[in-house]
C-alpha positions as a printed NumPy array, in Angstrom:
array([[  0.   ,   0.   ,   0.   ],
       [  1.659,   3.226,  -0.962],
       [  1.907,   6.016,   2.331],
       [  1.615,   9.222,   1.193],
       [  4.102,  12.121,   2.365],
       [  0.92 ,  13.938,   3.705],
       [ -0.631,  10.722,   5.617],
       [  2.469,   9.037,   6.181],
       [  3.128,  12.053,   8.485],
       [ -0.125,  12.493,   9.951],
       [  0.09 ,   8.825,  11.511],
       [  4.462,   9.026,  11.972],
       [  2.982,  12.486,  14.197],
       [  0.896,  10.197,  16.343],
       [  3.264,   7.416,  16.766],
       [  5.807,   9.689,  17.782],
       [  3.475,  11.348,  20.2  ],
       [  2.711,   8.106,  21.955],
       [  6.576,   7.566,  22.629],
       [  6.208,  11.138,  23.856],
       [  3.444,  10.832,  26.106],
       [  4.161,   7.264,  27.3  ],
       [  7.244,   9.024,  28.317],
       [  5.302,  11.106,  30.717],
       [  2.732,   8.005,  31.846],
       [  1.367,   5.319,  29.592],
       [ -2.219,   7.049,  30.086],
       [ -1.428,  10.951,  29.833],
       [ -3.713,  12.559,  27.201],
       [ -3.271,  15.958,  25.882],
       [ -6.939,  16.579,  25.499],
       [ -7.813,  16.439,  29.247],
       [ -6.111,  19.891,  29.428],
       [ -5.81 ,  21.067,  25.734],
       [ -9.536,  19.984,  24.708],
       [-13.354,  20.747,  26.182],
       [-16.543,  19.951,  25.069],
       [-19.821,  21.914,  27.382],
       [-23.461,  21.023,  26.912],
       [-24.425,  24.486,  27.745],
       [-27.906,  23.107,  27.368],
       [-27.321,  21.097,  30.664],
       [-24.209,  22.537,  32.352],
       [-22.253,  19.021,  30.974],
       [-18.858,  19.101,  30.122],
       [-16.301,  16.558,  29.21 ],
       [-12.946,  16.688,  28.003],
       [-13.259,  15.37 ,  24.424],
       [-16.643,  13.702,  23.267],
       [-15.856,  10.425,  24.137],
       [-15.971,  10.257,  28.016],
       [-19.258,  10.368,  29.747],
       [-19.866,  13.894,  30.466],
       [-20.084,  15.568,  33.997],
       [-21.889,  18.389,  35.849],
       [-20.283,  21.718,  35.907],
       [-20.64 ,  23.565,  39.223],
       [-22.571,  26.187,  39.349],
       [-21.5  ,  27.972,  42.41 ],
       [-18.483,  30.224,  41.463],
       [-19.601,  30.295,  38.156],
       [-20.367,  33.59 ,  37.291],
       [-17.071,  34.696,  38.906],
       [-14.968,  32.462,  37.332],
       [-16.255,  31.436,  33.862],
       [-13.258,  28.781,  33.264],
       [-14.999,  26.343,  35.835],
       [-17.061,  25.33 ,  32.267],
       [-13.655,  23.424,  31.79 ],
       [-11.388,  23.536,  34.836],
       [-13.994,  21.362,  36.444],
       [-12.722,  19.028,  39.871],
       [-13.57 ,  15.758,  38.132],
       [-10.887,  16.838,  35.264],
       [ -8.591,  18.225,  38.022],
       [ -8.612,  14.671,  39.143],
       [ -8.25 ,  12.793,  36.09 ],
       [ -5.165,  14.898,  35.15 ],
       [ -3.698,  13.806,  38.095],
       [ -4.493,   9.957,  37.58 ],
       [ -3.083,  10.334,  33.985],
       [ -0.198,  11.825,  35.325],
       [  0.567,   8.924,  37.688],
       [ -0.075,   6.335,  35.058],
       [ -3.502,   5.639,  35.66 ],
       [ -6.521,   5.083,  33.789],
       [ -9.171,   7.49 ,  33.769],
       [-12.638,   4.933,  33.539],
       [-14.143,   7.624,  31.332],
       [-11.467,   7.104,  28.901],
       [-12.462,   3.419,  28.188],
       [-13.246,   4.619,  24.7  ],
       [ -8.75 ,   4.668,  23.538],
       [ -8.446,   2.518,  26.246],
       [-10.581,  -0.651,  24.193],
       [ -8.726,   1.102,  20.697],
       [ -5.196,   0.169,  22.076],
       [ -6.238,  -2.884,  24.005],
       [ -8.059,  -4.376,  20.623],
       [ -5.521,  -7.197,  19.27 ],
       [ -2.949,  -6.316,  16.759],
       [ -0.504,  -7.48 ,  14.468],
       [  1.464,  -3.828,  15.42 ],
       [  4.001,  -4.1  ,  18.089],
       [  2.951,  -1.552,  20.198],
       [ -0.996,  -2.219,  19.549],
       [ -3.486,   0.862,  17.591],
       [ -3.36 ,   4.168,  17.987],
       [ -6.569,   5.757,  19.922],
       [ -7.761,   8.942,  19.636],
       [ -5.123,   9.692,  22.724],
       [ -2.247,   9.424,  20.527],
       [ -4.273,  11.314,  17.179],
       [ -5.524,  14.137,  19.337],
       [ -2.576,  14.785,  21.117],
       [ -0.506,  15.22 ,  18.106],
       [ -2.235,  17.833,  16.45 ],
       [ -1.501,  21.363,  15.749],
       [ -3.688,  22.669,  18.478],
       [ -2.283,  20.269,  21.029],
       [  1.301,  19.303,  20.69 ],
       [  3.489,  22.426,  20.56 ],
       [  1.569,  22.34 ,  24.365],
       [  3.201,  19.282,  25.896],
       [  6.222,  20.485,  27.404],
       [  3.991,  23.354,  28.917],
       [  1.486,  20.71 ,  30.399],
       [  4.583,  17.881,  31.106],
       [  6.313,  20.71 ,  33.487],
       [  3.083,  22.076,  34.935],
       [  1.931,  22.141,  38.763],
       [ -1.213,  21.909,  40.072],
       [ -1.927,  25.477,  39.168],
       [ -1.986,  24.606,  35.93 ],
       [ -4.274,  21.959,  35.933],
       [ -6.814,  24.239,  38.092],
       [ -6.528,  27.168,  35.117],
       [ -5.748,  25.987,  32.256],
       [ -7.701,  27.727,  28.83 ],
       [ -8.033,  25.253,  26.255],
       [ -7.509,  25.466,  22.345],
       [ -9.813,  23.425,  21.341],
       [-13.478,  24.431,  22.28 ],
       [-16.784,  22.363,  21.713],
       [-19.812,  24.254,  22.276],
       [-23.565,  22.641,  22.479],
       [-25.822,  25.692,  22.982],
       [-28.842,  24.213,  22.378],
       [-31.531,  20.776,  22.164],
       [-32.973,  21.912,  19.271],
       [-32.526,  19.654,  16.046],
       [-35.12 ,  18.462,  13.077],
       [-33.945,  15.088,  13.315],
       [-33.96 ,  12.373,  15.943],
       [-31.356,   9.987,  14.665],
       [-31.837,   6.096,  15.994],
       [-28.914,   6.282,  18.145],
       [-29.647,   9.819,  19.909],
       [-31.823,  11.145,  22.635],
       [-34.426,  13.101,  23.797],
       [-31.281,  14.94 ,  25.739],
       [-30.169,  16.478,  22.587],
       [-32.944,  16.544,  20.235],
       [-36.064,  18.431,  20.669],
       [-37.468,  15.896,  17.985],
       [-36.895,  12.768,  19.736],
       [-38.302,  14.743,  22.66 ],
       [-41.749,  14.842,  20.952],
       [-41.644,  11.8  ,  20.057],
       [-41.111,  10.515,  23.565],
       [-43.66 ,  12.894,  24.621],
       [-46.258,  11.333,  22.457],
       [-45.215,   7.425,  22.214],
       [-43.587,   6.991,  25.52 ],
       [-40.239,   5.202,  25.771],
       [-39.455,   2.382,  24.148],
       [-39.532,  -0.534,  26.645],
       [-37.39 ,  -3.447,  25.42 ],
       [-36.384,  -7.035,  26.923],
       [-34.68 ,  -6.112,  30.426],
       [-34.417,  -2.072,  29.314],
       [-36.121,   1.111,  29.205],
       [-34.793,   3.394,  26.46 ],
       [-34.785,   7.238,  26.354],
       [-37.173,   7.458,  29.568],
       [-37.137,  11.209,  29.905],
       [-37.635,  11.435,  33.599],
       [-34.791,   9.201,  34.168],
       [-33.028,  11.853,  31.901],
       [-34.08 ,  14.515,  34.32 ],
       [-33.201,  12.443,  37.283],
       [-29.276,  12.739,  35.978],
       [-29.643,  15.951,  34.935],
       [-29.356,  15.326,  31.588],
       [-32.042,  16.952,  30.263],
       [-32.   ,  21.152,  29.016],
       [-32.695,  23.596,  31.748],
       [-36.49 ,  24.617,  31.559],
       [-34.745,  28.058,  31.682],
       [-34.792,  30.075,  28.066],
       [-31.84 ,  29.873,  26.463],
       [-31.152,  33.808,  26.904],
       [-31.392,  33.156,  30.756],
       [-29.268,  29.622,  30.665],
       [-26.566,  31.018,  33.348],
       [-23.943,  28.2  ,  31.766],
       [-24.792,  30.169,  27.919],
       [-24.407,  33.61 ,  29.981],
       [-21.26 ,  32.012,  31.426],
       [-19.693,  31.02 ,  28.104],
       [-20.566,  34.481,  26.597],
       [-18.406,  35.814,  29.68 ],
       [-15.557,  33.648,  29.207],
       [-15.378,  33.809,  25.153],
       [-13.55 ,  37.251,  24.776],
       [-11.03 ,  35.857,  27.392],
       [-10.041,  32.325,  25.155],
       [-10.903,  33.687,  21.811],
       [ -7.664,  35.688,  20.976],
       [ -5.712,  32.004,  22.063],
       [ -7.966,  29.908,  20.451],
       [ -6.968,  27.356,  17.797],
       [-10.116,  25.495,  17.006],
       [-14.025,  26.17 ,  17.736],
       [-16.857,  23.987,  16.84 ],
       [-20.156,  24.292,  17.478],
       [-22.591,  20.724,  17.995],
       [-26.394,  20.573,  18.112],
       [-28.915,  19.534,  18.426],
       [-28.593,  21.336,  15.324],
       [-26.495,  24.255,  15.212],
       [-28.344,  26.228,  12.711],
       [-31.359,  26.052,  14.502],
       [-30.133,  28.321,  16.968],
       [-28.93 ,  32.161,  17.931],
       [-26.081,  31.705,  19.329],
       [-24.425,  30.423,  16.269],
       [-24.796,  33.028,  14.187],
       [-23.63 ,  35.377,  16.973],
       [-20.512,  33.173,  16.731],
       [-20.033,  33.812,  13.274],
       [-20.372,  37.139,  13.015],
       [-18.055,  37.911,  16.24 ],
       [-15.381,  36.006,  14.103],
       [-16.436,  38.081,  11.072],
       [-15.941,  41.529,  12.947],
       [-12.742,  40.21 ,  15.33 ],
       [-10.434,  38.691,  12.908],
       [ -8.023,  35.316,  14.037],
       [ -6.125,  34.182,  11.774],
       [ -5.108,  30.973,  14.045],
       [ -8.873,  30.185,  14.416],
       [-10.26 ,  26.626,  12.661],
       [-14.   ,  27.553,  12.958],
       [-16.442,  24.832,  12.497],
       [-20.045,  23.514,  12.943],
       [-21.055,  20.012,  13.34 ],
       [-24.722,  19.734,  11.115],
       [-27.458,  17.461,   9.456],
       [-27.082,  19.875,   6.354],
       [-30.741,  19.475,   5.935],
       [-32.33 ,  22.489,   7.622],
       [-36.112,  22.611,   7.778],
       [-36.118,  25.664,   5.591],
       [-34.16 ,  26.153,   2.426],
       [-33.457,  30.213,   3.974],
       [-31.395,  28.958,   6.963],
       [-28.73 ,  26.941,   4.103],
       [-28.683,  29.662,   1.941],
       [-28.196,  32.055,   5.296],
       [-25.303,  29.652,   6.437],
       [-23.854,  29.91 ,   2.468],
       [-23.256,  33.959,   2.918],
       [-22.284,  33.572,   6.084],
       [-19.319,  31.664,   5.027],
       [-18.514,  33.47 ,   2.628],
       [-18.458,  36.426,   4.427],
       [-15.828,  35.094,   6.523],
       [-13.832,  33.775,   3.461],
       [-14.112,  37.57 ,   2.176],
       [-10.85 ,  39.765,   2.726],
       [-10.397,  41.799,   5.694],
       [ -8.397,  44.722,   5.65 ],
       [ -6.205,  45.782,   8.549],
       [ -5.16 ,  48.954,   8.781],
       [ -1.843,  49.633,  10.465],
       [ -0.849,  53.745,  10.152],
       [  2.832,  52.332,  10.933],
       [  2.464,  50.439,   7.833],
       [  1.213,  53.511,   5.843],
       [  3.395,  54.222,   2.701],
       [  3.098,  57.85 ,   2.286],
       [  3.497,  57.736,  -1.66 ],
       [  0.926,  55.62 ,  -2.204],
       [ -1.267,  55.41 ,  -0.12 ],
       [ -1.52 ,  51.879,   0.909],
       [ -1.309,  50.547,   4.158],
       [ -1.596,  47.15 ,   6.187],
       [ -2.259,  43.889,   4.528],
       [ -5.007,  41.568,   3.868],
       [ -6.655,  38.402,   4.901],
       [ -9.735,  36.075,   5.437],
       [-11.35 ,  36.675,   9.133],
       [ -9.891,  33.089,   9.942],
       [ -7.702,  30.292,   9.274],
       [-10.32 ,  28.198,   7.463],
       [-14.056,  26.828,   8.039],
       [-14.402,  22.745,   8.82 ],
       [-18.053,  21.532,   8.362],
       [-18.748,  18.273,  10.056],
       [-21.368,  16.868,   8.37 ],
       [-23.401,  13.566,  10.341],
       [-24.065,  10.827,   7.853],
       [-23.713,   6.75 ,   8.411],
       [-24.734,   5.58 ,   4.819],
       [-26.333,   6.807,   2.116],
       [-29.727,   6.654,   0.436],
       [-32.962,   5.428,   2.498],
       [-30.363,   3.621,   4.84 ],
       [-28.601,   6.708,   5.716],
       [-32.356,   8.538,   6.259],
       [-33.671,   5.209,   8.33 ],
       [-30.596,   5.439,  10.401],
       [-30.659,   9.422,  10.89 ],
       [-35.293,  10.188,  10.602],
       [-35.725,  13.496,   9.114],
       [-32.671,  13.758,   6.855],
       [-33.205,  14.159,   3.196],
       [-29.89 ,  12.455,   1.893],
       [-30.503,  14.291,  -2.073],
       [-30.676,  17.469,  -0.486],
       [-27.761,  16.417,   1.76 ],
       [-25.83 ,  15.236,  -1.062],
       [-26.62 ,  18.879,  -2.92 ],
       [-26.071,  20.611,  -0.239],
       [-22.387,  19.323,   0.334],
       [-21.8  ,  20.722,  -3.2  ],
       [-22.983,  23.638,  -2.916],
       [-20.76 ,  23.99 ,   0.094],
       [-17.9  ,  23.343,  -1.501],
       [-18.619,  25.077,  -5.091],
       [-20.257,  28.686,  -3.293],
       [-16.8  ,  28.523,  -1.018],
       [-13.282,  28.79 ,  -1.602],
       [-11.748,  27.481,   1.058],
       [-14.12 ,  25.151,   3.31 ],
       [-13.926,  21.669,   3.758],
       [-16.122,  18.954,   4.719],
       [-15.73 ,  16.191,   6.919],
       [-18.254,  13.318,   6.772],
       [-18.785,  11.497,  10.145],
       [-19.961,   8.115,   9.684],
       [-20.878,   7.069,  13.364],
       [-20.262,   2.914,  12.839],
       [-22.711,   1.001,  13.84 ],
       [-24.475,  -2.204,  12.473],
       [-26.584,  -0.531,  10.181],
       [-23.699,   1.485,   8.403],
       [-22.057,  -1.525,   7.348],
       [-24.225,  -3.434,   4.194],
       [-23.925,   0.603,   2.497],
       [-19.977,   0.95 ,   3.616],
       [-18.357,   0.744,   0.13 ],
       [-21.324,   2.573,  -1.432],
       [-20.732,   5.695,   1.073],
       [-16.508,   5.439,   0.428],
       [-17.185,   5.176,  -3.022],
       [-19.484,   8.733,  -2.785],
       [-16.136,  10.1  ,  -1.002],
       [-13.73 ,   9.096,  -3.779],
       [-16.35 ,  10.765,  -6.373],
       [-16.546,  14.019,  -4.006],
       [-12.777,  13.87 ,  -3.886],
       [-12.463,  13.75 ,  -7.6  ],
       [-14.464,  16.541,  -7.993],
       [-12.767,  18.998,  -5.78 ],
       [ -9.533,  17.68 ,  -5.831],
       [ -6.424,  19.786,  -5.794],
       [ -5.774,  20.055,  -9.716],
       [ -9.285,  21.751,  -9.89 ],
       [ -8.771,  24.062,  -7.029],
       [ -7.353,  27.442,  -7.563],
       [ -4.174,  28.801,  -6.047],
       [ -4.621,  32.187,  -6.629],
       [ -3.177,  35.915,  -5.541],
       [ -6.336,  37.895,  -4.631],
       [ -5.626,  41.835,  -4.739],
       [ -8.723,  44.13 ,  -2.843],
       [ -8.864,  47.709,  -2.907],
       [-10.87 ,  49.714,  -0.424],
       [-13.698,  52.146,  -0.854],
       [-11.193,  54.936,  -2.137],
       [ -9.864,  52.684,  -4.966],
       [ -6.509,  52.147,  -2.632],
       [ -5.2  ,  48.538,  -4.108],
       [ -3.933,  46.81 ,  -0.573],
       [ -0.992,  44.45 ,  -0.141],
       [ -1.872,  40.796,  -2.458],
       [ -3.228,  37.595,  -0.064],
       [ -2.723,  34.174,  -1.909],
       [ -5.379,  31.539,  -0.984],
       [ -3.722,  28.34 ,  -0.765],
       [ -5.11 ,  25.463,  -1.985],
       [ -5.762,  22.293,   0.823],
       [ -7.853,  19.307,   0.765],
       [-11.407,  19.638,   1.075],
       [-13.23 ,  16.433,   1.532],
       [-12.654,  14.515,   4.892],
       [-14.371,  11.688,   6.445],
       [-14.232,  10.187,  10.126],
       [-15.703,   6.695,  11.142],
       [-15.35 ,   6.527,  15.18 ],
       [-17.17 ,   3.447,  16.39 ],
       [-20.578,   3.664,  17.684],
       [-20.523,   2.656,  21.835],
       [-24.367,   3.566,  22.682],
       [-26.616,   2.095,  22.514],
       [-25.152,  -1.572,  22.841],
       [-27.693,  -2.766,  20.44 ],
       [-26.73 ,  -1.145,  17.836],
       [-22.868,  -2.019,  18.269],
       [-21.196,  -3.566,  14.997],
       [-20.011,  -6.409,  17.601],
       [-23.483,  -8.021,  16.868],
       [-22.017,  -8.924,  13.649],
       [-18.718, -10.666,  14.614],
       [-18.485, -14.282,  13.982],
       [-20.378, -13.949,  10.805],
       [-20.674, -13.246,   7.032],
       [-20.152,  -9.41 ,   7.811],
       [-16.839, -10.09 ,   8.735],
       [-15.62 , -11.046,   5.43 ],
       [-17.396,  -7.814,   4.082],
       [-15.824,  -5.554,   5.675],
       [-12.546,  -7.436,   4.726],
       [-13.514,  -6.928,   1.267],
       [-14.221,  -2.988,   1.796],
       [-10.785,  -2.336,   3.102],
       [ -9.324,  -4.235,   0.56 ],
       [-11.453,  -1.653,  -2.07 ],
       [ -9.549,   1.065,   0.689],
       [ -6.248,  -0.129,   0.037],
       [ -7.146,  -0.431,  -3.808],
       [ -7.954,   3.456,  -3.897],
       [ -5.316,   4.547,  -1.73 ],
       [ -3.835,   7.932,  -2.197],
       [ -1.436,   8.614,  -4.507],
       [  2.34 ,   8.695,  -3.412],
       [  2.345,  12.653,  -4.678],
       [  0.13 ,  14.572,  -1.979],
       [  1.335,  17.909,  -3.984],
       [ -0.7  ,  16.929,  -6.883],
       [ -3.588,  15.153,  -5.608],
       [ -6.253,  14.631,  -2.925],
       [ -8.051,  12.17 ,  -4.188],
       [ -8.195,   8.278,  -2.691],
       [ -8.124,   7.491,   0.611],
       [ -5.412,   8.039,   3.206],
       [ -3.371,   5.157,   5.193],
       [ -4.408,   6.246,   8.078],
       [ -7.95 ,   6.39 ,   7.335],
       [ -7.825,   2.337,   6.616],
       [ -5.911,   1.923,   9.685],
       [ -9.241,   3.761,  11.189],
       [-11.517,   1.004,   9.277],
       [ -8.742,  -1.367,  10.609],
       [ -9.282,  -0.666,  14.364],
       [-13.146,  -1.077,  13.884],
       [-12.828,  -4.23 ,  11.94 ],
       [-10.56 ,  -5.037,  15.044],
       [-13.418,  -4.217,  17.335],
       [-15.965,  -5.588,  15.953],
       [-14.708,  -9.02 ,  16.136],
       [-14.087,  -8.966,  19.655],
       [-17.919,  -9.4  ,  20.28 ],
       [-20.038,  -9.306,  23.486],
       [-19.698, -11.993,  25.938],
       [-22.565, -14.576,  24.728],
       [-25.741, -13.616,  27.318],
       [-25.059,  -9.841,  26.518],
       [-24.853, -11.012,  22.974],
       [-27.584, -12.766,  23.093],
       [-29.606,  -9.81 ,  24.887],
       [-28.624,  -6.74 ,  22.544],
       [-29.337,  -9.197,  19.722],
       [-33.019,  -9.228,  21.075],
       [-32.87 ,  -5.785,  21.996],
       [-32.098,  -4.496,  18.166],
       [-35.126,  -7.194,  16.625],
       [-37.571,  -4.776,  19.168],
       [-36.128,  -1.761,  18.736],
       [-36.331,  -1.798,  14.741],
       [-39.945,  -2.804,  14.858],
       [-40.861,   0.036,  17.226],
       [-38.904,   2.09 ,  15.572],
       [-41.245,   1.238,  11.742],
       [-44.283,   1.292,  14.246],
       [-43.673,   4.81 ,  15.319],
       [-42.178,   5.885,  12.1  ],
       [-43.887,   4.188,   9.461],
       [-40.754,   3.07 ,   8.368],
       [-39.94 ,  -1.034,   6.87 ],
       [-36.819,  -2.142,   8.304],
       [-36.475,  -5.112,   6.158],
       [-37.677,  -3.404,   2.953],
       [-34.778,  -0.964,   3.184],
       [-32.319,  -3.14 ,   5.042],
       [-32.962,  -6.442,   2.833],
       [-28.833,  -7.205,   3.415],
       [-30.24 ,  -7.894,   7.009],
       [-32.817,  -9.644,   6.404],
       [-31.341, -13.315,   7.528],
       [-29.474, -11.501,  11.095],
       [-32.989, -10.042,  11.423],
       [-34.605, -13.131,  10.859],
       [-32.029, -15.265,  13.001],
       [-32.533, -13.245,  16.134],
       [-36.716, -14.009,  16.025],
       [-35.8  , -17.71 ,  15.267],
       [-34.064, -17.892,  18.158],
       [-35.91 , -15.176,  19.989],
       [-39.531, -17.148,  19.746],
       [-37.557, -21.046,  20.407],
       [-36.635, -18.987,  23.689],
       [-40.001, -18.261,  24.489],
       [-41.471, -21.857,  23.426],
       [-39.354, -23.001,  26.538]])
């Protein structure tokens, strides 16, 4: 398989940042310092998105605005990871690099990934020689904002936590009740404080907090991104995009984490200006700069570094809109190009969350990456020296846009809920399939030249599909197998009841695992 310069770095980065941190404690973790993600809806926060989230206090809050990161529970996981210990909330890159492997030194996790990237790794001898005043104060780079619940879809694997829609559907249906579980019960939400604040959003003192604390970490900040619910449902987005617009950073990687499928075509085409109002040249003025002969003064640039959206999709076609109820995956699909033809310098990352029903679509959805990253590869972006002149015909100082790659997918395994976990499908057929798709990966794997091309995929996004394969096969023990087996056979068929949806109609690659499961299922019962 040929490694591209580009890749082959990207992965050589994260192995040599696990010599580096292993160095420090075989458990240390950039991201519990460098990296925080706050359900503002809730007062949650967590320092990536993979461990369970936990309460912000409230008292001192007001006062001291960095308590939305500088929480005690992190204080105290920093200090387990720097004595070598395992943080249980971390299970997520602990299971990764515990997953067998023909590697010496086991897979990467997100640990190693995260901790090597810009944002994060020119901060490890900062954090390495810190004191416990540091890890009571520290202001992160990377920021992950949820400001709000409300969302037009209510995707199979969500909740009624963080979308309004599965909410109402709760409220109307009740929760689903399946063998040995209860499933989005939203007073057992409440009861955990999961659930939004009945507050409005204007009065939410953890949004009032944030709003306190954002001048303070903006100038610093390296990357913001904005989750939902769905982000472009609500106020506080926009407010984030035009305070970017009108206070320039040219350090900042802005993004937003959407379904791409608004309810109304208005809030897309809103979103499309927007960005292109912060891809439009700013000029600085600077009267030290001024040249007295001509006029000109200061330089130019875009308001920030670049614009990542994250866009949520598991497969493609009715699959994709079965797994993820409201989505429209044509106007998805158009909407992704419009992104990246209206635009000159955004990218897209697709996040396919893997789960059991991502996997009979997989090469169908890689093979819709390869043709986006044909399209808007590098030879048919433009490199080009943009000259402005201001409102007195003054021509300012040239900017050259550079050209980068703009079409990025993810595939982080799906943990919750257990029934949907692709470990229901180890031991069987589905295991050679998804031999076969990285196979197609390694077949389409990026040219050796990363100067002249973006298209195929990278190494280490099949040693991403690697780890999952690797996962997958490790299966449940066989009662919890046996249980979450059940558990998926009920919830599909309340899930068509409520939705008027026909699981085996649109999953017919299923059909036999469905059909295996109610064998068994009813032969239970006959006992």
């Amino acid at each position: 398989m040929a490694i591209t310069k580009k890749s082959k770095e990207y992965h050589a980065g994260a192995e040599e940042m696990r010599e580096k941190l292993n160095a420090i404690s075989p458990s240390f973790c950039l991201a519990k310092w460098m990296m925080v993600s706050m359900h503002l809806t809730n007062g949650k926060t967590q320092s990536c998105y993979h461990p369970p989230a936990h309460d912000i206090p409230i008292e001192g809050l007001s006062e001291n605005p960095g308590l939305l990161h500088n929480t005690e529970f992190k204080i105290k996981e920093r200090k387990q990871m720097r004595n070598g210990e395992r943080p249980d909330g971390c299970k997520y890159c602990w299971a990764a690099e515990d997953a067998p492997s023909a590697e010496k030194l086991g897979h990467l996790s997100d640990r190693h990934y995260k901790s090597s990237e810009w944002w994060a790794a020119d901060q490890l001898e900062k954090i390495q020689l810190g004191d416990e005043r540091l890890d009571k104060g520290v202001t992160p780079a990377y920021v992950e904002v949820n400001f709000n619940q409300a969302c037009n879809f209510k995707c199979i694997y969500c909740s009624p936590h963080i979308s309004s829609e599965w909410q109402k559907e709760i409220e109307i249906h009740g929760d689903y009740r399946l063998e040995e579980y209860i499933h989005n019960n939203i007073e057992a939400l409440k009861k955990v404080g999961l659930m939004p604040l009945t507050t409005p959003n204007n009065e939410n003192p953890f949004v009032q907090s944030f709003w306190k604390w954002w001048p303070q970490i903006y100038k610093d900040l390296k990357v913001f991104r904005m989750t939902g619910g769905e982000p472009l449902l609500d106020v506080n987005t926009w407010k984030v995009l035009d305070y970017a617009h009108q206070n320039p950073n040219a350090d900042l990687e802005l993004s937003i984490t959407s379904n791409l499928c608004p309810p109304k075509s208005e809030i897309f085409e809103k979103f499309i200006l927007k960005l292109q109002k912060l891809e439009k040249i700013q000029i600085w003025e600077d009267s030290d700069k001024l040249n007295k002969n001509t006029g000109n003064y200061g330089y130019v640039s875009p308001a920030i570094k670049y614009f990542m959206l994250f866009v949520s999709c598991d497969s493609v076609g009715a699959q994709a809109e079965y797994i993820r109820t409201g989505m429209n995956f044509n106007v998805v699909k158009n909407n992704i190009r419009e992104v990246l033809s209206k635009t000159d310098g955004t990218a897209i990352t697709l996040i396919n969350t893997f789960n059991v029903l991502s996997l009979p679509k997989l090469k169908d959805f890689l093979s819709w990456i390869l043709e986006l990253r044909e399209e808007f590869c590098y030879e048919n972006q433009k490199e080009e020296v943009i000259q402005v002149s201001d409102p007195r015909g003054i021509l300012h100082k040239p900017y050259t846009r550079k050209k980068r790659q703009r079409v990025w997918f993810d595939i982080p395994i799906l943990s919750q809920p257990s029934w949907l976990s692709i470990k229901l499908m180890a031991n069987t057929e589905w295991e050679k399939h998804l031999s076969e798709i990285i196979s197609f990966m390694e077949e389409n794997v990026q040219k050796d030249d990363y100067d002249t091309s973006y298209r195929g995929f990278k190494p280490y996004e099949i040693l991403k599909v690697k780890r999952n394969f690797s996962i997958m096969k490790q299966s449940f023990e066989p009662e919890e197998l046996n249980i979450n087996k059940r558990r998926f056979v009920e919830y599909v068929n309340e899930l068509d009841r409520r939705r008027a949806t026909n699981f085996l109609q649109i999953f017919p690659e299923l059909e036999n695992f469905y059909k295996s499961i109610n064998s068994t299922k009813d032969k239970a019962y006959e006992k």
